[in-house]
C-alpha positions, 0 to 999 in steps of 0.5 A: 500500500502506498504511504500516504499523509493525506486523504486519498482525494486530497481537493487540488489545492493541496500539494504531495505529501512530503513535496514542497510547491517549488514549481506550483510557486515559480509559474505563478511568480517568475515566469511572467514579466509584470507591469513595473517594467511595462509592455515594450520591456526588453531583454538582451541574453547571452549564455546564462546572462540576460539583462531586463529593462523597460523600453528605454533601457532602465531597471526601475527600482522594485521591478523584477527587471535587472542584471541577472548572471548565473541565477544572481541579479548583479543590477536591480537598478539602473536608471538614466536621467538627463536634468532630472528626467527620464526620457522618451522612446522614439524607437527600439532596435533589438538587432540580435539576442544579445545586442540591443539599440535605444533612441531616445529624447528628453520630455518639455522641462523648466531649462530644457524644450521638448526634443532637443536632444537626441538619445542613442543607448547602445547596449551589448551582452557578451563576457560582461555588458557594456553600454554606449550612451551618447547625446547630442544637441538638436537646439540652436544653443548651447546646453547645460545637461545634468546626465545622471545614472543611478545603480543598485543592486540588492544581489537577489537570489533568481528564486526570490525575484518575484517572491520576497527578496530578502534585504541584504542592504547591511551586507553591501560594501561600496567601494567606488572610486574618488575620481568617478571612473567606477562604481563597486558594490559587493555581497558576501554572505558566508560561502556566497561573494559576489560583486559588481563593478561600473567602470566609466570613459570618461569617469563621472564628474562625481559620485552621488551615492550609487549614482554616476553624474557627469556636468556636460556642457554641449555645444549645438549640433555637437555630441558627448558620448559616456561608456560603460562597462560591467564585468561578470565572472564565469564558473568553472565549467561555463565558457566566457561568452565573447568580449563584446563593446557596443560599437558599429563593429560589433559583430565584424570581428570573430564572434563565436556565436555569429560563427555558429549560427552562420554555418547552420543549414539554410532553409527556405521555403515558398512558405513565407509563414514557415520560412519566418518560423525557422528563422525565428526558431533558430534565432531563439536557439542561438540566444537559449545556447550555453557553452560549457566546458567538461574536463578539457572539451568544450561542449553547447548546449540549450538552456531551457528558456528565458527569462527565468530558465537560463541553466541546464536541464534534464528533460527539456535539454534532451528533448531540445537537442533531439528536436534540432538534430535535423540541422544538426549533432552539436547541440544534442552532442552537448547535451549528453556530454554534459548531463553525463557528467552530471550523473548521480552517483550516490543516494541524496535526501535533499536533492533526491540524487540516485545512482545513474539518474540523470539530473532535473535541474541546475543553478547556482544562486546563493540559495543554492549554494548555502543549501537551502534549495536543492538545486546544485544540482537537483535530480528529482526527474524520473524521465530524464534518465531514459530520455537521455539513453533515447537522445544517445540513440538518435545522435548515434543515428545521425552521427555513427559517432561510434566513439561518443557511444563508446565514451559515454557506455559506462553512462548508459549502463548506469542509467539502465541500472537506475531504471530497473533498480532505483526507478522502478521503486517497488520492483514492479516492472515499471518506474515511480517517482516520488521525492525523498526531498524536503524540497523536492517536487511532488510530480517528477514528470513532464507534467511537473506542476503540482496539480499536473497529475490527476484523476478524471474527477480532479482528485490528486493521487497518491505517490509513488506515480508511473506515468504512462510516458515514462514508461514508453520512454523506457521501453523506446530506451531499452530497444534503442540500447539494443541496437547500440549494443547490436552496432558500436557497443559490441554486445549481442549480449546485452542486446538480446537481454535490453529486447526481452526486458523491453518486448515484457514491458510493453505487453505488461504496460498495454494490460496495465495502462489501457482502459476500455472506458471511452472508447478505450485510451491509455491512463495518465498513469498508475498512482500508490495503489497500482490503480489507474490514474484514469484522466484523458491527457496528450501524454497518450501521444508519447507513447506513439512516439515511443513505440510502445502502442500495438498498431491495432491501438494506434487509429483509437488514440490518434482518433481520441488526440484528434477529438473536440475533448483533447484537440483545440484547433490549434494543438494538442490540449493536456487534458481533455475537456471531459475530465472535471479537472479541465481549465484551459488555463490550467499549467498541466490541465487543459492547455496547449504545449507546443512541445508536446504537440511535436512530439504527438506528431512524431509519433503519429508518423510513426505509426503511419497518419501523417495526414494527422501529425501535419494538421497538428504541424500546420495548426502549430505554424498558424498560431505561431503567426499571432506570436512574432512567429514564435511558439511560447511555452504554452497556449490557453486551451480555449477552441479555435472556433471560439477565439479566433486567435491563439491565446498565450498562457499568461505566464508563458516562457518565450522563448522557451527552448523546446517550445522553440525546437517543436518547429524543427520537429514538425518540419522533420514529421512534415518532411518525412526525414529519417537517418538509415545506415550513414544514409538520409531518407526522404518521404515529404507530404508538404501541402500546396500552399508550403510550396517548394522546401530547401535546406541546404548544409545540413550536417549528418554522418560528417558531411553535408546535405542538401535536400529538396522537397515540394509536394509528394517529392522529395530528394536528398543528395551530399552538398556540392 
């Protein structure tokens, strides 16, 4: 019997036993940017920095806007005045993720008219962010400007940005230079130390407590230009981003950044919709990507999402670099490196570590560091780890990197192990979750909100849980480590072993998780009890991509992900609206994830409804248009019919790393491109109106492609 510290239907509002509400907390209060920063608020990132202003390039004091590097918010200030007042916006250029241009004039005041100065913020993130202010006189006289910029910093920890940041005022040291060239404030707090440091060309004329303050006389027509210049350290396994400073040339000397997103495969389209939809997705890849460096390699990989997501993940690392393999290894080739280095090795209480898991989530605030969250890193995700074994598979597909396979055997055969012992907890065949944390999460899955998993009636279930996908993720890894055992592992062996576990599993899975309620449909999962979690959810669609689902079931739960109660017209929803837990704003209950519709769709190509997997696709493309042809975390589950539009969930991520990658996914199902044998196939099913499709360079087994495809017709050859 399961262990249980609550009633058996506990009402929605009460977490797991034993569970602390971390993520609950966060989608409500860090996800969204709230009204201090106003609705033009802006954000330039680069690796695991991102700098939030408002849309003149201030950090009100007391917004959730700021400085953020490595989870800690270096500025929560920074405020420009010119004789007292803010200033006006004309215009904004955010010309790449990491690189942004405000043009600005000054309001009607007592010394100074209306627009009679002209305004150019230049802003850059790079090793640390510098920033070019200039002025210049459009009057017919002389002027006497006041130029002031405030500073400030309260050293927040990222988790308490949005929740209550503690006062660390009396720990603050300042130590700013007498002839105004810089600015330093700096935190320490028993192993935690950090600081910040404003240096300025040409140095203030003074220093006004936190504030820089120049006297500048300016003559007509004439201009005075300030610039800053804000350092930030880099830890002992992240790569220094470039040394970048906010002029003209920016990004004409060697930028390894614009290096790497200029040798991508180029895709075109007769699709101005799908064109704009790559070129978006990939310009969010190239802002999410992180570099990192493991023993003497340097590795790039996806961050999970911005504002608040800028870190390594377990599962939504994987499925990222999985979805962008069609245009190539490097990301997923970061990503498994790095996670296996990450790798549990002991059994851990407060970050619920195990032997072979694969880690949920790192970070590295004071917080963290002080140990009073379990981030560093923390490994409550029972997903992760055979995800991991399936992302090991793909790259291997579409690399024969035989080496790499070689290399990481030792990890795999870890991750195996914790799949049948500490995953499956209760030797029951299949893989539970249930944290042993304090602070740990109640739900372990995708689905990881605290109210993600419940019963048709809304009640909340007992732990341990075995969601259905987990379970098709594992037998997906256990016939893809087969195949790496049959091909570079060398082992006929264990192959044959990895089959048998797998062809058991999926039969006693099919009489387990399926019900014949409804028409019949897979349970979201088994709770303590081993009694089925009976709500109608998109997870059903994992499974066909796992490959777990008899082809005699397939037509029934594409049928139920193709219906009024799961499918909303533009994706996907994760709950049905049947289920009384149905609220097409609920995080887990009823909304619309892109991710999870790219994986849906792949599956069911898998199982030959293609027709179905591209209404899913093009519904995808549709509602990107309403988004700046972008795809956000989530989208409210509302019917098509009855909005009209597609309506954002209000505390959506965007960008968000697999949310982004779920268009590289679809152009994949849409296309029909598969890795055989140091081989690449095509079977495009392309509608009319998407026209001729191109990508050209795409990288697969340590060369080139280009392909070609419109309609029913498709061609691959090496790039000439």
């Amino acid at each position: 019997m399961a262990e249980r510290t609550q009633p058996r239907r506990a009402t929605p509002a009460d977490p797991h036993p034993g569970a602390v509400d971390v993520y609950g907390r966060l989608e409500s209060e860090l996800r969204s940017l709230p009204p201090e920063l106003g609705c033009g608020a802006v954000a330039v990132v680069e690796g695991r920095t991102f700098l939030y202003s408002d849309a003149v390039g201030d950090i009100p004091k007391g917004s959730v806007g700021g400085l953020v590097h490595a989870d800690t918010r270096y500025l929560d200030e920074w405020v420009l005045t010119v004789n007292g007042a803010r200033l006006l916006l004309l215009d904004s250029d955010l010309s790449d993720h990491f690189r942004v241009t405000f043009h600005l004039t000054n309001p009607t005041l007592p010394d100074l008219p209306a627009r009679a100065l002209g305004v150019r913020r230049r802003r850059v993130v790079g090793r640390g962010v510098g920033e070019c202010i200039e002025v210049i006189n459009h009057s017919d006289q002389e002027l006497h400007l006041r130029v002031r910029l405030a500073a400030g910093t309260d050293f927040a920890d990222l988790f308490e940005i949005k929740q209550h940041v503690r006062d660390r005022s009396t720990r603050i040291r300042r130590d700013h230079a007498p002839d105004g060239s810089r600015l330093r404030l700096s935190y320490r707090h028993d192993i935690f130390s950090a600081s910040t440091e404003v240096r300025s060309v040409p140095p203030a004329d003074r220093v006004d407590g936190d504030a820089l303050v120049w006297e500048v006389d300016l003559p007509v027509h004439e201009r005075w230009r300030c610039d800053l210049y804000i350092p930030l350290p880099t830890g002992d396994d992240e790569i220094a981003s470039p040394t970048r400073r906010p002029a003209p040339t920016v990004g004409v000397s060697r930028d390894p950044v614009i290096e790497w997103r200029n040798n991508l495969a180029r895709f075109s389209s007769g699709s101005h919709q799908i064109e704009q939809l790559i070129n978006q997705t990939w310009r969010d890849l190239t802002a999410l990507r992180i570099m990192m460096r493991v023993g003497h390699e340097d590795v790039m990989l996806p961050a999970a999402g911005l504002p608040w997501f800028l870190t390594l993940f377990g599962r939504d690392t994987i499925i990222t670099a999985y979805q962008t393999l069609l245009y190539g290894p490097a990301l997923a080739r970061g990503a498994l490196i790095m996670l296996a280095d990450y790798q549990g090795t002991r059994c851990g209480g407060l970050n619920d570590e195990e032997p072979g898991k694969i880690l949920h989530e790192v970070r590295t605030g004071e917080l963290t560091q002080l140990g009073l969250h379990p981030h560093n890193p923390y490994y409550g995700t029972a997903d992760a780890t055979p995800l991991w074994l399936v992302l090991l598979s793909e790259y291997w597909r579409w690399t024969h990197d035989d080496t790499l396979v070689r290399q990481l055997y030792g990890n795999a055969m870890a991750a195996l192990d914790w799949i049948d012992h500490y995953g499956d907890r209760d030797g029951d065949g299949y893989v539970e979750y249930q944290t042993r944390s304090p602070e740990g999460l109640g739900n372990q899955c995708w689905r990881d909100s605290w109210d993600g998993v419940l019963y048709s009636d809304s009640g909340m279930p007992p732990l341990p849980i075995a969601t259905c996908e987990i379970q098709g993720y594992v037998y997906d890894a256990k016939m893809r480590m087969a195949e790496l055992a049959d091909g570079p592992l060398d082992n006929p062996a264990l192959a044959r072993r990895l089959r048998g576990e797998a062809a058991r599993l999926r039969d006693r899975f099919n009489t387990d998780f399926w019900l014949d309620a409804r028409g019949g449909y897979y349970a979201l999962g088994l709770d303590g009890d081993k009694r089925p979690i009976d709500s109608m959810t998109s997870d059903m669609g994992h499974l066909l991509w796992s490959g777990i689902v008899p082809d005699d079931r397939a037509g029934t739960v594409v049928d139920h992900l193709r219906s009024d109660q799961l499918y909303s017209g533009w994706g996907v929803r994760t709950l049905a609206t049947t289920d009384t837990a149905y609220n097409p704003l609920g995080y887990h209950r009823g909304t619309v994830w892109p991710h999870d519709n790219s994986i849906i769709a792949a599956g069911m190509a898998r199982y030959g409804y293609r027709d179905q997997a591209n209404d899913v696709a093009y519904a995808m493309a549709d509602a990107a248009d309403h988004f700046h042809h972008r795809l956000p975390e989530a989208i409210c589950g509302y019917p098509r019919a009855d909005t009209g539009i597609p309506i954002a969930y209000p505390t959506a991520c965007s960008p968000q790393a697999w949310s982004s990658g779920a268009a590289l996914l679809f152009t994949r199902v849409a296309l029909g491109i598969e890795p055989h044998d140091g081989q690449l196939s095509i079977d495009p099913l392309l509608r009319d109106n998407v026209g001729h499709v191109s990508i050209r360079g795409l990288k697969a087994f340590g060369t080139r492609w280009d392909i070609e495809a419109e309609g029913r017709v498709g061609h691959v050859r090496p790039a000439g």
